[in-house]
VOLODO-815620 format. One record per atom (N, C-alpha, C): atom name; z, y, x; residue number from 1; residue in three letters. Coordinates in pm, 1 decimal, always signed. Each point is the difference from the previous one (the first is absolute). Example, Ala and Ser with C-alpha at 12.3 -4.5 7.8 and 13.67 -1.06 7.14 Angstrom:
2
atom	z	y	x	seq	type
N	+780.0	-569.0	+1319.0	1	ALA .
CA	+0.0	+119.0	-89.0	1	ALA .
C	+0.0	+120.0	+90.0	1	ALA .
N	-72.0	+105.0	-35.0	2	SER .
CA	+6.0	+119.0	+82.0	2	SER .
C	+73.0	+109.0	-77.0	2	SER .
This chain:
76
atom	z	y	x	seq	type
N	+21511.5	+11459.3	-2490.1	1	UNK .
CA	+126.4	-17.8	-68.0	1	UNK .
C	+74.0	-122.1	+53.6	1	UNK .
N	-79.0	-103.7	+25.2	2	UNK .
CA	+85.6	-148.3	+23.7	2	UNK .
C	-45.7	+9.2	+157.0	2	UNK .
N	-31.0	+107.2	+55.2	3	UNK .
CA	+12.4	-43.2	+149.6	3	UNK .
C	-180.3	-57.4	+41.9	3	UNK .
N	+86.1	-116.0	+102.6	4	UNK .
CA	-136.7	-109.7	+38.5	4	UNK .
C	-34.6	-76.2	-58.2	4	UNK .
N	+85.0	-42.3	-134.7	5	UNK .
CA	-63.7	-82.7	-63.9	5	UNK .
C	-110.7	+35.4	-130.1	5	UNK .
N	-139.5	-68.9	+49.6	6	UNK .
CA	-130.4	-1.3	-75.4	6	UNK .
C	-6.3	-14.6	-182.8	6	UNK .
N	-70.4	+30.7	-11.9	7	UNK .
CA	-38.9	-87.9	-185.2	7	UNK .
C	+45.5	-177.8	-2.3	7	UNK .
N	-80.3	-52.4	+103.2	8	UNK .
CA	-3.3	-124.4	-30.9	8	UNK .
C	+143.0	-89.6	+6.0	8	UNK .
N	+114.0	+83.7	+84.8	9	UNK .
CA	+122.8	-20.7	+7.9	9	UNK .
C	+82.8	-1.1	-114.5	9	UNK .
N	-19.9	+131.2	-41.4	10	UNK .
CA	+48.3	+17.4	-116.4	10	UNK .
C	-39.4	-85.6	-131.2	10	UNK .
N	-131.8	-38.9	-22.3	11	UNK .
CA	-16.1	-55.2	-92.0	11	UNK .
C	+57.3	-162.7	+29.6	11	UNK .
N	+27.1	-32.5	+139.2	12	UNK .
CA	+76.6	-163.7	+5.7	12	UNK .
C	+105.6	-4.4	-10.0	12	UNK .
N	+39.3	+176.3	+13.2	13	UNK .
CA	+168.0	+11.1	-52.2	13	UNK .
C	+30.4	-37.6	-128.0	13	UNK .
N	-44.1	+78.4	-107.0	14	UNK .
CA	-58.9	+0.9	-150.5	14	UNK .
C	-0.7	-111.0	-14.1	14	UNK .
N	-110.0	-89.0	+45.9	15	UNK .
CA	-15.5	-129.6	-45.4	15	UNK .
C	+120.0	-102.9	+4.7	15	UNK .
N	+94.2	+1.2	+110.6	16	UNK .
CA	+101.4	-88.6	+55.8	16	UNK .
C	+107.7	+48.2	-126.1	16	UNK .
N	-4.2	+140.1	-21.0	17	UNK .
CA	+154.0	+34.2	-86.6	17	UNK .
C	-53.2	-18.5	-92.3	17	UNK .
N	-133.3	-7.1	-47.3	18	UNK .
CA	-37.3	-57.9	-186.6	18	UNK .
C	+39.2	-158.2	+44.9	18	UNK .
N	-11.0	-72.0	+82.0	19	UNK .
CA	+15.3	-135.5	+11.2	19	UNK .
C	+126.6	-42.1	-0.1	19	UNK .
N	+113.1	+53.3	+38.4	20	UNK .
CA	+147.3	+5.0	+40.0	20	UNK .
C	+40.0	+66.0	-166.7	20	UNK .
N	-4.8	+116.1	-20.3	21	UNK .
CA	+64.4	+37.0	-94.4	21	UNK .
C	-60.0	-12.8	-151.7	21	UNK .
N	-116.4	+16.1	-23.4	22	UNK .
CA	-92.8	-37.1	-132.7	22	UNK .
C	-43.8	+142.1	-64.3	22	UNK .
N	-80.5	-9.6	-87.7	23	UNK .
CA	-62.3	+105.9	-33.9	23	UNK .
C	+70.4	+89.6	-88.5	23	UNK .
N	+142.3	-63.4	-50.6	24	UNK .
CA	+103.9	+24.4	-87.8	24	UNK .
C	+93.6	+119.2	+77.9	24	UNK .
N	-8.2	-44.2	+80.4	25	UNK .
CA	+186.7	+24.7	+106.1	25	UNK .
C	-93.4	+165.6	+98.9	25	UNK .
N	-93.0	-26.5	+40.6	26	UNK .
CA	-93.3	+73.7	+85.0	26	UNK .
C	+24.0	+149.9	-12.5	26	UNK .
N	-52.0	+14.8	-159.0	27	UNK .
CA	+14.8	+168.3	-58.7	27	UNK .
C	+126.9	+20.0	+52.2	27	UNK .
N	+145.0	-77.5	-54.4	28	UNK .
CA	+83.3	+53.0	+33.8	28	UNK .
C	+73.4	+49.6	+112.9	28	UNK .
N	-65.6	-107.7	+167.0	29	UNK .
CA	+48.5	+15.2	+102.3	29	UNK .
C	-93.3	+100.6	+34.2	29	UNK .
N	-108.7	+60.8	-20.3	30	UNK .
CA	-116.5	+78.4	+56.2	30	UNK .
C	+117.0	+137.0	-92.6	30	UNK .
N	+51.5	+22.9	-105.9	31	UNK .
CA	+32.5	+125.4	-66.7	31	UNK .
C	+160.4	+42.3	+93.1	31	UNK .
N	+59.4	-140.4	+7.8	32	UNK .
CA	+145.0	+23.6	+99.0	32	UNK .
C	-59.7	+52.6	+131.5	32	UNK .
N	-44.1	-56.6	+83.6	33	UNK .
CA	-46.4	+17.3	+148.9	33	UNK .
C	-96.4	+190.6	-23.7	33	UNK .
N	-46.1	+41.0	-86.7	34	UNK .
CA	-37.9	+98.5	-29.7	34	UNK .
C	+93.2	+85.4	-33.5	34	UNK .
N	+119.6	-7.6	-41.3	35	UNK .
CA	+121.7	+36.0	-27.8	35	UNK .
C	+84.0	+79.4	+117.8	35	UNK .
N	+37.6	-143.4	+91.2	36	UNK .
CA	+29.2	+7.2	+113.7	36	UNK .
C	-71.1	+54.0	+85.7	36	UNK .
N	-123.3	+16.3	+17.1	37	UNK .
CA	-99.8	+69.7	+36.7	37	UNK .
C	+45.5	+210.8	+8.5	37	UNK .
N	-18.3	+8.6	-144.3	38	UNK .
CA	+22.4	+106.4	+1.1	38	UNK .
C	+131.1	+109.8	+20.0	38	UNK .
N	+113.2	-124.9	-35.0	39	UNK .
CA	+143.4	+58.1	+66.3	39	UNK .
C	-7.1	-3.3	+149.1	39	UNK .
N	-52.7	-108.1	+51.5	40	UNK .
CA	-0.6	+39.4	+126.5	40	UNK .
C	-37.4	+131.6	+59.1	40	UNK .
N	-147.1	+73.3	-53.5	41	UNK .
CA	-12.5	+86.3	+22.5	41	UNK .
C	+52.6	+119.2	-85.7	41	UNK .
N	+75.0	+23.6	-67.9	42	UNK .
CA	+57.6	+83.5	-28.9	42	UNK .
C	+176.4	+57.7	+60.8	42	UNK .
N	-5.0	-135.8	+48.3	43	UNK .
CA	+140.7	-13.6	+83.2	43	UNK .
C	-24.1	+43.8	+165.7	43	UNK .
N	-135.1	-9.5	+31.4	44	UNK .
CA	-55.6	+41.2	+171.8	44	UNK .
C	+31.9	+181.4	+3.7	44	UNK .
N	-86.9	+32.0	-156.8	45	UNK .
CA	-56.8	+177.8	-53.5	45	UNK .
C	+167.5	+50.0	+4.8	45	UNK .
N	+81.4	-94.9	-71.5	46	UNK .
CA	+152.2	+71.6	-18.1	46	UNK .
C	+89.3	-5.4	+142.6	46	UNK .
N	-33.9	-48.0	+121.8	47	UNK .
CA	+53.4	-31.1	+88.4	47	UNK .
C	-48.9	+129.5	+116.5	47	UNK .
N	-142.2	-39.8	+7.8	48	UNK .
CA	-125.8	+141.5	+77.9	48	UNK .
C	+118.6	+98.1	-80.2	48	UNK .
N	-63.2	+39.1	-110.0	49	UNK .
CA	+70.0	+126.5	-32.3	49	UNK .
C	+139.0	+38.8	+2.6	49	UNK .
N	+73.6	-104.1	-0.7	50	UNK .
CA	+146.2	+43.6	+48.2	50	UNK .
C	+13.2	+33.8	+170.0	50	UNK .
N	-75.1	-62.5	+58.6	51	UNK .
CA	-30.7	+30.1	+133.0	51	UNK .
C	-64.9	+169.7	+15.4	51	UNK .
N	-93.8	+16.7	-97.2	52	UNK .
CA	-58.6	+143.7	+51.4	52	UNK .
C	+50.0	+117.2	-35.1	52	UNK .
N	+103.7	+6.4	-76.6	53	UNK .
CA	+86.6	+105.8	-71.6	53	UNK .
C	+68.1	+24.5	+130.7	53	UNK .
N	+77.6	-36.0	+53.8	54	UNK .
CA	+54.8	+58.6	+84.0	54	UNK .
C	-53.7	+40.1	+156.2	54	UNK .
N	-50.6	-97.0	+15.3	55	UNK .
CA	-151.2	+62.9	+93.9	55	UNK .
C	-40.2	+167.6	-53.6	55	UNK .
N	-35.8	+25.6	-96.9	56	UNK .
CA	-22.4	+108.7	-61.1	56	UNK .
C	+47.5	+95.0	+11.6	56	UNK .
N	+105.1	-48.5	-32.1	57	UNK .
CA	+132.5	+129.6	-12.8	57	UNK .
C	+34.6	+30.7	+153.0	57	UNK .
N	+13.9	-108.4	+77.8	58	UNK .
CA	-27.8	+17.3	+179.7	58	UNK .
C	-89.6	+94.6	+41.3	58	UNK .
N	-123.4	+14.1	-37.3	59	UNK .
CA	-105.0	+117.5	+21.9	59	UNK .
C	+19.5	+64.9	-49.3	59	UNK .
N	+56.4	+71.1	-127.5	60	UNK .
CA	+20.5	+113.0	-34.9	60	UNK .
C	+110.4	+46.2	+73.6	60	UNK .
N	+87.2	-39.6	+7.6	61	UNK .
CA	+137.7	+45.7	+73.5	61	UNK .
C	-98.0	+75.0	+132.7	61	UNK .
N	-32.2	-84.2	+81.7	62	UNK .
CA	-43.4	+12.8	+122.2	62	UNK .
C	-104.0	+95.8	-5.9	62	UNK .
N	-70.3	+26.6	-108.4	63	UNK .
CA	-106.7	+101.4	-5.5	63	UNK .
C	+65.3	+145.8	-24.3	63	UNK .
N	+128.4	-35.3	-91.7	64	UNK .
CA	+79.5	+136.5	-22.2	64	UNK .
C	+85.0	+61.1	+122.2	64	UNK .
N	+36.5	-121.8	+33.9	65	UNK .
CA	+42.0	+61.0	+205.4	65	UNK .
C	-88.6	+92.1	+64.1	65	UNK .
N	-100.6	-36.0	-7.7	66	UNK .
CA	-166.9	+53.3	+99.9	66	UNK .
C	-13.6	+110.4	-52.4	66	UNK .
N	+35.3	-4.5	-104.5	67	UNK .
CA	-103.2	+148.7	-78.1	67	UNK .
C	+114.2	+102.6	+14.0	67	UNK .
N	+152.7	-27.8	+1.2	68	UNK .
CA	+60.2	+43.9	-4.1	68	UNK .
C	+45.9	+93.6	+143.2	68	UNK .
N	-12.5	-119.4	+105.4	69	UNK .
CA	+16.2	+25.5	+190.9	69	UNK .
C	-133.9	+105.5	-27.6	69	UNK .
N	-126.9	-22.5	-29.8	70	UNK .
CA	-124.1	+86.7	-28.2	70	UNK .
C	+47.3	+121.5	-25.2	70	UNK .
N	+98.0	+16.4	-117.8	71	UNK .
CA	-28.7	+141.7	-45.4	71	UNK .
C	+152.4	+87.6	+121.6	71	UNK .
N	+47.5	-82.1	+41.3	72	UNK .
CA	+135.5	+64.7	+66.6	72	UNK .
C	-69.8	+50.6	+82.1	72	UNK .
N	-92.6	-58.8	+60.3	73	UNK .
CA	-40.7	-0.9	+165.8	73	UNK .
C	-143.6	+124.3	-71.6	73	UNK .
N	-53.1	+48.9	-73.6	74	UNK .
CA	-62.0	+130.8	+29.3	74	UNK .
C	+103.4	+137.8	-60.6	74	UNK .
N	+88.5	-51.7	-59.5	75	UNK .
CA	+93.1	+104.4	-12.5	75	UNK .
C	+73.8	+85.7	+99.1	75	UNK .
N	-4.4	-108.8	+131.5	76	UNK .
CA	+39.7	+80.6	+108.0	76	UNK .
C	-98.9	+58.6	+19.7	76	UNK .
């Protein structure tokens, strides 16, 4: 999930932002950054998928060409 960085990283991360921010303030920046977290990825899913709809509709078009040149061409 975090890449290259190990356990022991993470926990000097932890330790530095309980030291900087306090045990008070913590919950709340850990629930925002989790926040932001998850719009981010819901904003990547809404972007991909606006991207693949028309991709889509590109292959069908193009598949209805084929099938279509297909059926002309044993009719002769």
């Amino acid at each position: 999930m975090f890449g290259s960085i190990g356990f022991s990283e993470i926990m000097v991360l932890f330790v530095i932002a309980l030291l900087i921010f306090g045990p008070r303030k913590l919950p709340e920046i850990a629930r925002s950054v989790g926040q932001a977290m998850r719009e981010f990825k819901k904003a990547g899913e809404e972007v991909s998928r606006s991207l693949e709809e028309p991709v889509e509709d590109l292959r069908q078009r193009i598949q209805q060409t084929i099938d279509f040149d297909e059926e002309r061409q044993w009719r002769y």
